[in-house]
C-alpha positions in Angstrom: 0.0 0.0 0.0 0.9 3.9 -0.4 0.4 6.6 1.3 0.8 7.9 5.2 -0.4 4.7 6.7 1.5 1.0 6.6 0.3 -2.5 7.5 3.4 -5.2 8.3 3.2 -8.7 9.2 4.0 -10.3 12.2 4.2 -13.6 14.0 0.6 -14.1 16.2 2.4 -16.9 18.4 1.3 -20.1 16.9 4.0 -19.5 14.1 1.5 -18.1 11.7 1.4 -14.7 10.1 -0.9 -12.1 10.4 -1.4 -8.2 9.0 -1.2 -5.4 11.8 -4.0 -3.0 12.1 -2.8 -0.1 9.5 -0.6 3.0 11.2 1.0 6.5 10.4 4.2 6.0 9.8 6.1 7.7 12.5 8.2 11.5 11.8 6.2 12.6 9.3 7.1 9.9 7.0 5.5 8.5 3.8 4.6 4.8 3.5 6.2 2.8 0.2 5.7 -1.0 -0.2 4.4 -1.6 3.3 7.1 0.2 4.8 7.5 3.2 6.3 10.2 5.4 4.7 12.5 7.8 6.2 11.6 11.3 6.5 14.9 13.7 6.0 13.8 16.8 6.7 16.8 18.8 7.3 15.0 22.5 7.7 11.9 21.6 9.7 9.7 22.5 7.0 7.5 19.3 6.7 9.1 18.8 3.2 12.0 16.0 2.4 12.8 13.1 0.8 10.8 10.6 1.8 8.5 12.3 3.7 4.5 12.4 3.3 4.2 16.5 3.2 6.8 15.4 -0.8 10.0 16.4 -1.3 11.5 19.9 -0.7 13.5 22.0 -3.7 15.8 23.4 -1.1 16.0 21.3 2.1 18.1 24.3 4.1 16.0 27.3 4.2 12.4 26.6 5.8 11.0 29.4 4.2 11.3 27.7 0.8 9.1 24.8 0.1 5.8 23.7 -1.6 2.9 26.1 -1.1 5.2 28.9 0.2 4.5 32.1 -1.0 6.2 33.2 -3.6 8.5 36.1 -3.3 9.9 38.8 -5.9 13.8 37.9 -4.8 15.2 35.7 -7.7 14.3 32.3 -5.2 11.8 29.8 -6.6 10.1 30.1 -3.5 7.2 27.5 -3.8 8.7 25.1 -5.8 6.9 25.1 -8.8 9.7 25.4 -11.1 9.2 29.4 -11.9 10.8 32.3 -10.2 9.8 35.5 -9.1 6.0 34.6 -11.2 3.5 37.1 -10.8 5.8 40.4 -10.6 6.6 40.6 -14.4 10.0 41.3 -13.6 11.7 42.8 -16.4 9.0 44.1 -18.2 9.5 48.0 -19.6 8.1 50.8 -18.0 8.2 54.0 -17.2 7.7 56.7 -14.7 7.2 60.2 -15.0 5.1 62.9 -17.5 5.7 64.9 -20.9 9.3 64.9 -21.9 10.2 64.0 -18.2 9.2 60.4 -19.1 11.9 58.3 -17.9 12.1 54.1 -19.3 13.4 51.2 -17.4 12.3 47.6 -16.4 10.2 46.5 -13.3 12.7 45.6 -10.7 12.5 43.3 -7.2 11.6 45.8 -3.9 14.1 45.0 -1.6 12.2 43.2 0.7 10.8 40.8 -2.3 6.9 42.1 -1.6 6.8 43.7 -4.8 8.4 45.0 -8.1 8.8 48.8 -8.9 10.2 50.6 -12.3 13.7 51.6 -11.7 13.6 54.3 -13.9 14.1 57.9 -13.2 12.3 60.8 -14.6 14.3 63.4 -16.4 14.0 67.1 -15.3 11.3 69.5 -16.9 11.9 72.9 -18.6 10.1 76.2 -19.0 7.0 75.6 -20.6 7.2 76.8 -24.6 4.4 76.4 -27.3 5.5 73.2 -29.2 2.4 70.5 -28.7 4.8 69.3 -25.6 4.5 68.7 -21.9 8.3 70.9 -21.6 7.5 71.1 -17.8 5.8 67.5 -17.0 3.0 68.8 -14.8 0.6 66.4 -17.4 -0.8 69.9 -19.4 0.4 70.8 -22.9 1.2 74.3 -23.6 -0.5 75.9 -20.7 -0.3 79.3 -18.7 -1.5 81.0 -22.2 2.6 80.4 -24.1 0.4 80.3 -27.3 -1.7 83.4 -27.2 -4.9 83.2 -26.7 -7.5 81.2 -24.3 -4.9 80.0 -21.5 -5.7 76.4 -21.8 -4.4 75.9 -18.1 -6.2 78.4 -15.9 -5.1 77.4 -13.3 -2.0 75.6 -13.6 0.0 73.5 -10.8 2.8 75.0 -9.4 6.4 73.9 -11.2 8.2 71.5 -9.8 11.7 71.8 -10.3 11.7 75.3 -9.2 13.5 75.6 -5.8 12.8 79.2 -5.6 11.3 79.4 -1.4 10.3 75.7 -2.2 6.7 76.0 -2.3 5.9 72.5 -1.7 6.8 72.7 1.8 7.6 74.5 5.4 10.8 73.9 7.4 8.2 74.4 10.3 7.9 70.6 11.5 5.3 71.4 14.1 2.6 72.8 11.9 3.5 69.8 8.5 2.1 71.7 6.1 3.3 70.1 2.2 1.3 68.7 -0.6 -1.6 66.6 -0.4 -0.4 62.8 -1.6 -2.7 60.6 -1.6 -3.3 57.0 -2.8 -2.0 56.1 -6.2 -0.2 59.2 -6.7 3.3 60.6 -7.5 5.2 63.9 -7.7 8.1 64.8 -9.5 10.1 67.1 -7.0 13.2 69.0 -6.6 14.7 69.1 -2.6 15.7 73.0 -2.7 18.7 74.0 -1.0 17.3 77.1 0.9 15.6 74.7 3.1 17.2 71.0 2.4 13.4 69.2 2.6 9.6 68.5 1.4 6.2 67.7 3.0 3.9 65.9 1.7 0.0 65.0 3.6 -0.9 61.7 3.5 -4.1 62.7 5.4 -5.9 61.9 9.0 -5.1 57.9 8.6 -6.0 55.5 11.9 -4.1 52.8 13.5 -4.2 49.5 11.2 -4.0 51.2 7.9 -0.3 50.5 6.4 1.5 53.2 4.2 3.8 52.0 1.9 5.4 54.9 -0.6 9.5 55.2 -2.4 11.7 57.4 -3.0 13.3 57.3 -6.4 16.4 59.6 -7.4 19.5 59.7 -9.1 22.4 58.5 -6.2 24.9 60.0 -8.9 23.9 63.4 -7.7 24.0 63.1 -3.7 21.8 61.2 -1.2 18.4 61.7 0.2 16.3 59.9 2.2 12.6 60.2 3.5 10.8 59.3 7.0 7.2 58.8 8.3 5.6 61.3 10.6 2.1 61.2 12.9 1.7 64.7 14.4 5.3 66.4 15.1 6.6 62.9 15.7 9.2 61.1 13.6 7.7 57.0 13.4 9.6 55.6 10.8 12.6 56.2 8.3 12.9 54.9 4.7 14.8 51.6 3.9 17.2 50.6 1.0 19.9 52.1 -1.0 21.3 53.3 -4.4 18.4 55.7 -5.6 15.6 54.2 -4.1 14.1 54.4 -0.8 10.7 52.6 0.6 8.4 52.8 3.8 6.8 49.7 4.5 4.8 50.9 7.8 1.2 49.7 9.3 0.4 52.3 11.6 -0.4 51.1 15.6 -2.0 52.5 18.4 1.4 54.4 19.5 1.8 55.7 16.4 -1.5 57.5 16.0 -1.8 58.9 19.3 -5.3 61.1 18.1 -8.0 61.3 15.6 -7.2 65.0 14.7 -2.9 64.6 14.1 -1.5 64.7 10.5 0.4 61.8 8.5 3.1 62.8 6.7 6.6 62.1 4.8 9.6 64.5 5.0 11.8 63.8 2.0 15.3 65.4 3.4 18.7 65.8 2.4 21.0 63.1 4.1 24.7 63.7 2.2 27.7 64.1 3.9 28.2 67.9 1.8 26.3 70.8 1.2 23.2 70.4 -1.0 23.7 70.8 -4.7 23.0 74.9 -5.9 20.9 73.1 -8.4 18.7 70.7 -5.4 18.2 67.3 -6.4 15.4 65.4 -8.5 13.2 63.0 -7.0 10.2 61.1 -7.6 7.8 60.3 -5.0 5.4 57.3 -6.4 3.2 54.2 -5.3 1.5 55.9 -2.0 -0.5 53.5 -0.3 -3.1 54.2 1.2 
């Protein structure tokens, strides 16, 4: 017989033979030929050779095995033969607006929960009449560089101009910046009269994860980018080499009132002065 359970025979005393009732075979082991097999399950997992659970594709890491689920890390996590499936790993895309549009390929998140586009969006001009988006705010020829009916009445304010950074206060009690919510991105410049940005992620409650990243060009110096309920700091950005990422379900210490203010504070974090020019960010994938 097969399976989890074995039957053997034994002596019953008058020198006949007789089958046992059937049994599990003991340690997690399967049953072949009316024997138990031997169960080597090296990482604790359930899954070996010869064990009932089937066999393991990597027998040292407990984390890999049938049914695991699977991660965006290069790993054939669940043992179907496939890696990283779901994530579309190097598929194009691209990230930004107008003439800013930057290409790339979707790329592993460090911690393997997710792919992003690691591409960067190039830097936006003075708007001129030419049928382009020259300043990537998503409008064509707007604030009236035509003649005529301005298009754009009310355009949004550019944003690679660093002049007084309007995007933000250096005030961290009051955590003014731009309203960011779900889905969104901005395409930013940190200005060095003031060496960060705000953005409002609104009045969120304790439960409700935020996850957001920080894109920019680590050619050009460092920034980073951190988590804030009320005037408190909660959580700084992970990762490295032009992209940063918050990861962060809000608790009960975290969101210490109904009426305080999520935010992010995209700062400066080099070792040298800020470059005259500030530096070009992206600021994508809010959530929630």
């Amino acid at each position: 017989m097969g399976g989890s359970e074995f039957i053997e025979c034994v002596d019953d005393g008058n020198l006949c033979g007789q089958w046992t009732e059937a049994s599990l075979c003991p340690g997690g082991a399967s049953c072949s030929a009316n024997a138990c097999e031997v169960c080597v399950d090296n990482d604790s997992d359930g899954f070996g050779e010869g064990c009932l659970a089937g066999p393991d594709c990597d027998d040292s890491n407990d984390q890999i095995h049938p049914g695991a689920n699977e991660l965006c890390d290069g790993i054939d996590n669940n043992c179907d033969g496939a890696t990283d499936e779901g994530f579309n790993v190097g598929e194009a895309c691209s990230v930004g607006l107008g003439v800013c549009v930057g290409h790339g390929t979707l790329t592993c998140r460090f911690d393997g929960t997710g792919a992003f586009c690691d591409a960067l969006p190039a830097s936006g001009s003075t708007e001129v009449c030419d049928q382009l988006d020259n300043d990537c705010d998503g409008a064509v020829d707007e604030d009236n560089v035509c003649g005529g009916t301005d298009p754009d009445p009310d355009p949004d304010p550019e944003p690679t101009t660093c002049t007084n950074d309007s995007y933000g206060t250096t005030n961290a009690s009051s955590l003014n910046g731009v309203e960011f919510f779900s889905g969104g991105f901005e395409e930013m410049t940190l200005c060095p009269g003031e060496g960060y940005d705000w953005f409002y992620l609104g009045h969120l409650a304790a439960g409700e994860r935020v996850q957001v990243e920080l894109a920019y060009n680590p050619n050009t110096s460092s920034i980073n980018f951190s988590l804030w309920a009320g005037s408190r700091q909660i959580k700084y950005g992970q990762g490295s080499s032009g992209l940063r990422e918050i990861d962060h379900t809000l608790t009960s210490s975290d969101v210490q009132a109904a009426t305080e203010r999520i935010t992010l504070q995209v700062y400066y974090s080099g070792t040298s002065s800020l470059p005259t020019g500030g530096i070009d960010y992206l600021i994508e994938n809010v959530s929630p």
